[in-house]
MARDO-568796 format. One record per residue (C-alpha): x, y, z; residue number from 1; residue in one letter. Coordinates in Angstrom, 1 decimal, always signed. Last residue first. Example, Ala and Ser with C-alpha at 12.3 -4.5 7.8 and 13.67 -1.06 7.14 Angstrom:
BEGIN
<rec <+13.7,-1.1,+7.1>,2,"S">
<rec <+12.3,-4.5,+7.8>,1,"A">
END
This chain:
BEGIN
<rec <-21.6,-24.4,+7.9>,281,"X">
<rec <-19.1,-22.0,+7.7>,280,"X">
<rec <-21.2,-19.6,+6.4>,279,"X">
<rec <-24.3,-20.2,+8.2>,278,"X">
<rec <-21.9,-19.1,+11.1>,277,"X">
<rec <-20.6,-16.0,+9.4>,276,"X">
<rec <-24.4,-14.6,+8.4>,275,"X">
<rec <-25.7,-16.0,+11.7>,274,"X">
<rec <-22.1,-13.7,+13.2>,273,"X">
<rec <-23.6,-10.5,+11.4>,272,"X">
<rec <-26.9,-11.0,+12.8>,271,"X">
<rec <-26.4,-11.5,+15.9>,270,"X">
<rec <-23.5,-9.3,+16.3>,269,"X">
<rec <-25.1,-6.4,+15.0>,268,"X">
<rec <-23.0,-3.4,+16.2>,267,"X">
<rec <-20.3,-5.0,+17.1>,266,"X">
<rec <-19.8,-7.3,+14.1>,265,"X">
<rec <-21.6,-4.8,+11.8>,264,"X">
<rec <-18.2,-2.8,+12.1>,263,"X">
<rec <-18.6,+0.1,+9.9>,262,"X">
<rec <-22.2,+1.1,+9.8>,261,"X">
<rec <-25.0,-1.1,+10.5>,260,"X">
<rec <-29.2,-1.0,+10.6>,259,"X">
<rec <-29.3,-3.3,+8.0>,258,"X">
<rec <-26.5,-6.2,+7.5>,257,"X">
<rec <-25.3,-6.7,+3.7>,256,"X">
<rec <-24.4,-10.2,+2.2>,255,"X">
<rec <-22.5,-10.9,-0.4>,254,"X">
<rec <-21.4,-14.5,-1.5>,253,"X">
<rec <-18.2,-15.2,-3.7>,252,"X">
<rec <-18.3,-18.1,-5.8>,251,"X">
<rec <-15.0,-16.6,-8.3>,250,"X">
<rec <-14.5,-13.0,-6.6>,249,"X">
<rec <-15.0,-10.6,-8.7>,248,"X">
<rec <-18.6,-10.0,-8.2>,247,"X">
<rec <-17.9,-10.5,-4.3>,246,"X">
<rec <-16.0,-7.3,-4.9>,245,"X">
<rec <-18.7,-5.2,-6.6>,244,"X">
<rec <-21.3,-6.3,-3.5>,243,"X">
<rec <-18.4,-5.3,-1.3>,242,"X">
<rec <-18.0,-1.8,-3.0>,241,"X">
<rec <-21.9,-1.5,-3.1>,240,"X">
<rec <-21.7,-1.2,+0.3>,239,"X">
<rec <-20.6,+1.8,+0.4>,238,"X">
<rec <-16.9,+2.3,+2.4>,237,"X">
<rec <-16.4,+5.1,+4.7>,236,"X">
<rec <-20.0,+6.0,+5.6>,235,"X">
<rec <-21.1,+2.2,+6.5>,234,"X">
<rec <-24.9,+2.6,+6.3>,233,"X">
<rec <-25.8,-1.0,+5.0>,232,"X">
<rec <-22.9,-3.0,+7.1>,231,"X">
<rec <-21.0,-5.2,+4.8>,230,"X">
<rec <-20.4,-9.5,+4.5>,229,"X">
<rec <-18.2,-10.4,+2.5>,228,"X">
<rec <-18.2,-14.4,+2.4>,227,"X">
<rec <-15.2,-16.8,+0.2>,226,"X">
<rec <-14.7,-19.8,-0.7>,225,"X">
<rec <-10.9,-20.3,-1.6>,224,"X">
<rec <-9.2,-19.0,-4.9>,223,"X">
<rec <-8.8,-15.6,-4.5>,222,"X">
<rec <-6.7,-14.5,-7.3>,221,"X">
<rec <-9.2,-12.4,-8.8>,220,"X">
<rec <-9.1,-10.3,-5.9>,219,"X">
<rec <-5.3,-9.2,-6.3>,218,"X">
<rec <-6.4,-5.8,-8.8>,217,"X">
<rec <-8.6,-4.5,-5.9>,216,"X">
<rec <-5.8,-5.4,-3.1>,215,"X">
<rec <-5.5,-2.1,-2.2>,214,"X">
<rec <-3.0,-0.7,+0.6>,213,"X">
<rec <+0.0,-1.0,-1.6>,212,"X">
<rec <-0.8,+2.5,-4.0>,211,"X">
<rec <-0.5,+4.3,-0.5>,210,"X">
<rec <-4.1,+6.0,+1.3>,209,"X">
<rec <-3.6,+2.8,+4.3>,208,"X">
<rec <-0.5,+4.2,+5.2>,207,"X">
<rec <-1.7,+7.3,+6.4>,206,"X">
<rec <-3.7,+5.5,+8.9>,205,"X">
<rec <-1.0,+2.9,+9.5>,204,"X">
<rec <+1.3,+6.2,+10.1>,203,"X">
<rec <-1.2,+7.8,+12.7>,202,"X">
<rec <-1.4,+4.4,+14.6>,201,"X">
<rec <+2.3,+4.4,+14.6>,200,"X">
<rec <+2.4,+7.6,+16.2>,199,"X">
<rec <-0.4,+7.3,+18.4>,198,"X">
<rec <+2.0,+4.3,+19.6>,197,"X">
<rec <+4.9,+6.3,+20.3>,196,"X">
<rec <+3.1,+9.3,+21.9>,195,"X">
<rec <+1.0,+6.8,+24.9>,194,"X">
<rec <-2.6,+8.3,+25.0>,193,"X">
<rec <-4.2,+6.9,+21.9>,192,"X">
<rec <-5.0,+3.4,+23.2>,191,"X">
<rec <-6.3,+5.4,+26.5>,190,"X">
<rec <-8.5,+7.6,+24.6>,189,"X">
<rec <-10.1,+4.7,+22.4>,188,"X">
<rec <-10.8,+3.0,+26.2>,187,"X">
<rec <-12.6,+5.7,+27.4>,186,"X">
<rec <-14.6,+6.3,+24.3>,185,"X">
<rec <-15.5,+2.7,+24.3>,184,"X">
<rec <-16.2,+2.7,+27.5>,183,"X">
<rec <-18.3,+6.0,+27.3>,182,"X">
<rec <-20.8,+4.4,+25.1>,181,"X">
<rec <-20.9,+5.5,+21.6>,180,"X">
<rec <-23.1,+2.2,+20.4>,179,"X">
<rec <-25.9,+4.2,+21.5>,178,"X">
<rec <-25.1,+6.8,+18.5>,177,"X">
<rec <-26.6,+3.7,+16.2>,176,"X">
<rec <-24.8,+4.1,+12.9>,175,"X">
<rec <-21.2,+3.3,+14.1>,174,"X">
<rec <-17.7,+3.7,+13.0>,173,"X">
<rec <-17.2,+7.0,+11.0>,172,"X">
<rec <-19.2,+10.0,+11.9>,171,"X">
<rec <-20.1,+8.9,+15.3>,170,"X">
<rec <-17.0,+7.5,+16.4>,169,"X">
<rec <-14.8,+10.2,+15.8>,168,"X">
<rec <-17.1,+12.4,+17.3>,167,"X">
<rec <-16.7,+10.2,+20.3>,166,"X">
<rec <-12.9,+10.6,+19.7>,165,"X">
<rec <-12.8,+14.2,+19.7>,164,"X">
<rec <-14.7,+14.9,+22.9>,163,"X">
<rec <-13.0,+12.1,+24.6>,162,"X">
<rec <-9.5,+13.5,+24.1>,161,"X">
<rec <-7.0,+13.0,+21.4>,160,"X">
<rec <-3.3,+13.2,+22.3>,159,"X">
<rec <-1.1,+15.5,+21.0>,158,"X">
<rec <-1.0,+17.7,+18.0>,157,"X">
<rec <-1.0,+14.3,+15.3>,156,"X">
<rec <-4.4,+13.6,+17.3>,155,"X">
<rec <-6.1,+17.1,+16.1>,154,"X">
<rec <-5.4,+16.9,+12.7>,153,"X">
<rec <-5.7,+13.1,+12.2>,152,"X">
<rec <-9.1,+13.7,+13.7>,151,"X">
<rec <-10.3,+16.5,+11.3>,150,"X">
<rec <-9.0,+14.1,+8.3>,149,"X">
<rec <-11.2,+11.2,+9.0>,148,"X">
<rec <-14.2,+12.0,+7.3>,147,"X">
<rec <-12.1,+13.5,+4.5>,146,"X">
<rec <-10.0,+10.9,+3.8>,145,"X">
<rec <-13.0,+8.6,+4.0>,144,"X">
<rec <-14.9,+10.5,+1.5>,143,"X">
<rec <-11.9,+10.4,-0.6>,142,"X">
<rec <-12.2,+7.0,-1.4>,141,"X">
<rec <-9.0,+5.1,-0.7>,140,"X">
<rec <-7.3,+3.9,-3.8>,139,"X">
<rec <-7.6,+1.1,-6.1>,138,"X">
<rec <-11.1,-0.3,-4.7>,137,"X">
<rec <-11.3,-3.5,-2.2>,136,"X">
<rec <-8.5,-2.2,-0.1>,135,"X">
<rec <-10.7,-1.4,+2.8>,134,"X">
<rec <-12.9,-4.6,+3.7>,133,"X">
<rec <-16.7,-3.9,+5.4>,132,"X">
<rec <-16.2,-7.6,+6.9>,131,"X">
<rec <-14.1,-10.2,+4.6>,130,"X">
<rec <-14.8,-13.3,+5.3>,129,"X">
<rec <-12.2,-16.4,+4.1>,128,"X">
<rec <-11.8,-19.5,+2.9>,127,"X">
<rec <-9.7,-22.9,+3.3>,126,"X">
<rec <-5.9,-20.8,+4.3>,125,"X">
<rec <-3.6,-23.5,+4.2>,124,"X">
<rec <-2.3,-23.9,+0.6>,123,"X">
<rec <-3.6,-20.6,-0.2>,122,"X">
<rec <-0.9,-19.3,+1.7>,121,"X">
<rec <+0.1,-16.1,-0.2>,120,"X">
<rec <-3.2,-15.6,-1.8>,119,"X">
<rec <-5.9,-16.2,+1.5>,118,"X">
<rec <-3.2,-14.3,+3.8>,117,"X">
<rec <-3.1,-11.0,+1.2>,116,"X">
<rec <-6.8,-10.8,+1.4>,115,"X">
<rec <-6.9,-11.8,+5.1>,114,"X">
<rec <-4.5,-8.6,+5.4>,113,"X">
<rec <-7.0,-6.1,+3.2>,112,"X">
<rec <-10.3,-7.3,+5.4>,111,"X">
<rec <-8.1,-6.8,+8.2>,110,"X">
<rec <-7.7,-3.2,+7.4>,109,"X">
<rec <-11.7,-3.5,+7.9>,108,"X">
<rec <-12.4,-6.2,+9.1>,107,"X">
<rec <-11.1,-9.7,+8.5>,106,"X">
<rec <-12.4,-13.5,+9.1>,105,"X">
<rec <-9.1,-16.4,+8.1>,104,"X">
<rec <-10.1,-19.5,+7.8>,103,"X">
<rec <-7.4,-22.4,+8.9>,102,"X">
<rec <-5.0,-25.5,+7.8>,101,"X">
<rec <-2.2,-26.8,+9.2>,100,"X">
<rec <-2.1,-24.3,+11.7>,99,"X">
<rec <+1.6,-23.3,+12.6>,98,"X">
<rec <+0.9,-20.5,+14.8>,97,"X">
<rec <+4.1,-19.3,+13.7>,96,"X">
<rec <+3.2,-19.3,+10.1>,95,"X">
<rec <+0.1,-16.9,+10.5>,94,"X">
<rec <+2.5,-14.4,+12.7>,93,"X">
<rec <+5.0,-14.4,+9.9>,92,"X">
<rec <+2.3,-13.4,+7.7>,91,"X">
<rec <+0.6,-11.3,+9.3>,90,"X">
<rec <+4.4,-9.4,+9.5>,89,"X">
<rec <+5.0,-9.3,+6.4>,88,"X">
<rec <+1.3,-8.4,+5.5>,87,"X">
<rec <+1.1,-5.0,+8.0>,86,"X">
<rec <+4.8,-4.2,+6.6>,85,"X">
<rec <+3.3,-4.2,+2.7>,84,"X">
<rec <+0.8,-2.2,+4.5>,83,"X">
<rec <+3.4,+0.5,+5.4>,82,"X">
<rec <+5.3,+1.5,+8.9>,81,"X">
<rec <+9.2,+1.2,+8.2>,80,"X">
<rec <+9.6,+4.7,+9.4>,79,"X">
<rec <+7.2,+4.2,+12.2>,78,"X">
<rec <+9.1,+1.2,+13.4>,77,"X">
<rec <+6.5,-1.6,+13.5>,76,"X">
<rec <+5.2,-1.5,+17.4>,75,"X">
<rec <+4.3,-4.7,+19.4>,74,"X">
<rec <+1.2,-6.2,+20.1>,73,"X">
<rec <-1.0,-4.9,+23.3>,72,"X">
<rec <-3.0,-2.5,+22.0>,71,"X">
<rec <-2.4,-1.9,+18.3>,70,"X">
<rec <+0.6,-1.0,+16.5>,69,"X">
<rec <+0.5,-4.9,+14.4>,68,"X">
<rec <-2.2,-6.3,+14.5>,67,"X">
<rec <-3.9,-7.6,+17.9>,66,"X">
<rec <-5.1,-11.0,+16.8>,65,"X">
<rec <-8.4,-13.2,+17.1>,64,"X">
<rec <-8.3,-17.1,+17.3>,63,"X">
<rec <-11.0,-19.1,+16.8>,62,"X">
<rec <-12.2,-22.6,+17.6>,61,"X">
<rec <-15.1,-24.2,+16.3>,60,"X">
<rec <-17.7,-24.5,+18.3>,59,"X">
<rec <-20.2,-21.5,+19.1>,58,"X">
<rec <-18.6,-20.1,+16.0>,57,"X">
<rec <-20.5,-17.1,+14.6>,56,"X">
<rec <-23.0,-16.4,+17.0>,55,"X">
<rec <-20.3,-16.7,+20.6>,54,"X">
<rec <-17.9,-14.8,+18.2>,53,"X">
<rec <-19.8,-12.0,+17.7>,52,"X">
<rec <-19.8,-10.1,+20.8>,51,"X">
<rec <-16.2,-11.0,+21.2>,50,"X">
<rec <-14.5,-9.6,+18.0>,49,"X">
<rec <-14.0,-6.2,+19.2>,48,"X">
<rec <-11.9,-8.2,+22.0>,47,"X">
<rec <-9.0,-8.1,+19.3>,46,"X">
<rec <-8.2,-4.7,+19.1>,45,"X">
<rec <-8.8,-1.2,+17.7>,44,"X">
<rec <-7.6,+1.5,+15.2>,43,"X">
<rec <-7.5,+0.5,+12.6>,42,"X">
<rec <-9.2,-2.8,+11.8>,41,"X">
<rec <-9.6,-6.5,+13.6>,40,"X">
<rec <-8.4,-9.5,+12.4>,39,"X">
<rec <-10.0,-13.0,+13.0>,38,"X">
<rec <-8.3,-16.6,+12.7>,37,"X">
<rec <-11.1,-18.9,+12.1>,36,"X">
<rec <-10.1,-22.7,+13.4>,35,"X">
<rec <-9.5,-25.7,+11.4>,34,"X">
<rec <-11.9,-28.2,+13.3>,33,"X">
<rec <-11.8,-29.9,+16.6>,32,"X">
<rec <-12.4,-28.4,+20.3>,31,"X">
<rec <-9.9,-28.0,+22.5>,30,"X">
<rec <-9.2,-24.0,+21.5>,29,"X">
<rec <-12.9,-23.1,+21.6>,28,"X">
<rec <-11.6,-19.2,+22.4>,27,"X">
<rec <-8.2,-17.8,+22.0>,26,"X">
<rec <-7.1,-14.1,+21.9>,25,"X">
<rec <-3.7,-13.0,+20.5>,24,"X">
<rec <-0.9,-10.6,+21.7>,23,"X">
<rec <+1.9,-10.6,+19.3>,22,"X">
<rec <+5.7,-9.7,+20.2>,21,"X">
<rec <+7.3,-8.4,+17.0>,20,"X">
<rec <+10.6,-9.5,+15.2>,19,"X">
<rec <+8.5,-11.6,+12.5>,18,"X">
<rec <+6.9,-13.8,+15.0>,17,"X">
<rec <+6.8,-14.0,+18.8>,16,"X">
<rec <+3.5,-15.4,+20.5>,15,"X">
<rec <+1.4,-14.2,+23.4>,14,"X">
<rec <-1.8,-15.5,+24.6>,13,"X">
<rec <-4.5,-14.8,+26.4>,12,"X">
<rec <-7.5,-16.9,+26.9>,11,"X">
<rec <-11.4,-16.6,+26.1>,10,"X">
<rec <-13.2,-19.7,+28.2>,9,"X">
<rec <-15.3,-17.6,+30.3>,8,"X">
<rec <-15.1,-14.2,+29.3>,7,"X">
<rec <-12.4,-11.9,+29.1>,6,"X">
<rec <-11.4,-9.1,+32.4>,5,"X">
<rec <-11.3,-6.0,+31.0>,4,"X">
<rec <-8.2,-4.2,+30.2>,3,"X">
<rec <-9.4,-4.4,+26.8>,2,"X">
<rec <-12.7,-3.9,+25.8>,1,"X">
END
């Protein structure tokens, strides 16, 4: 979580690109190999990754990003705020790092960004994972609206608290309640405190129900291999939407994780980062 201290050999870095300052975790970063860069969804950060990584790349280096309006990476203007923003500015942060060649692992909203990164620099991008992916269908299910809706009531008021963020959790991120500790309550609370950034988060949320937030009619232009992987009981996007996908998708393998909802990576990291590692293998 952030604010705690990283793991052995996890560093922090910062990076400008695009206008905005970007805070990025590094892990493996001497060892050879393209590395994976990793994007996380709304409304977290990049140390959601960590309990996977260790599974999925016990190697090979990896580099996972804030986005944009999250934790410690600068704010997109709220008026300016769309996905079409999110890819600009993935994309300027993709070119600063100035990998010659890399994979690029997304959840979530940053199953739509490594979407956009795989077609717009195919030249360097070598494959992708896309992990419970919004943007795979032409517009956002209404399930999710509605799941989400009671929160995006209460936090445009003022600040959430932990009552209405744990609920938040429950219905929408994980399957196992355990995974609804109090530090990740705490630590959703204090992302959400500050009025600027709740605002922008609000505004990538709304974002992501606009015409530009699905790639569904961009997937056949995915070129590079590529893994979706899905957690089973995800109640804001069926799994049957990243089987569907990985149907469009020229060589596309689909694999679904049991006993996971939204981010498999957390909640089954061992098994969600074997499915990443054989991957890559």
């Amino acid at each position: 979580m952030p604010g705690r201290g990283l793991p052995d050999g996890v560093e922090e870095h910062f990076i400008e690109a695009g206008g905005l300052r970007f805070r990025y975790l590094q892990g493996n970063k001497e060892n050879p190999g393209a590395p994976a860069v990793l994007l996380h969804g709304w409304p977290t950060w990049s140390e959601v990754w960590l309990p996977m990584v260790r599974r999925a790349f016990p190697q090979w280096p990896w580099i996972a990003v804030d986005l944009p309006c999250h934790n410690k990476t600068s704010l997109i203007p709220k008026k300016e705020i769309s996905i079409t923003a999110y890819k600009n500015a993935m994309l300027a942060f993709f070119d600063a790092l100035a990998l010659p060649k890399a994979s690029i692992v997304g959840c979530s909203l940053g199953g739509t960004l490594a979407v956009h990164l795989a077609i717009e620099r195919a030249d360097k991008v070598e494959s992708i994972v896309l992990i419970d992916a919004a943007g795979l269908v032409p517009k956002l299910p209404g399930k999710t609206v509605r799941l989400y809706l009671p929160f995006f009531i209460r936090a445009s008021m003022g600040a959430p608290g932990p009552g209405t963020v744990q609920k938040l959790l429950k219905k929408t991120v994980f399957h196992d309640p355990a995974f609804v500790t109090p530090e990740w309550v705490n630590t959703l609370v204090g992302q959400w405190k500050d009025k600027p950034a709740r605002q922008a988060i609000l505004a990538t949320g709304g974002a992501l129900r606009k015409p530009d937030a699905s790639v569904a009619g961009d997937l056949g232009k995915i070129k590079c291999p590529t893994l979706i992987v899905w957690g089973k009981e995800d109640p804001q996007f069926d799994y049957r939407i990243g089987a569907a996908a990985a149907a469009t998708i020229q060589g596309a393998r689909f694999v679904s994780i049991d006993g996971a909802a939204h981010f498999p990576m957390v909640e089954k990291p061992e098994e969600t980062g074997a499915a990443v590692f054989d991957f890559f293998v």
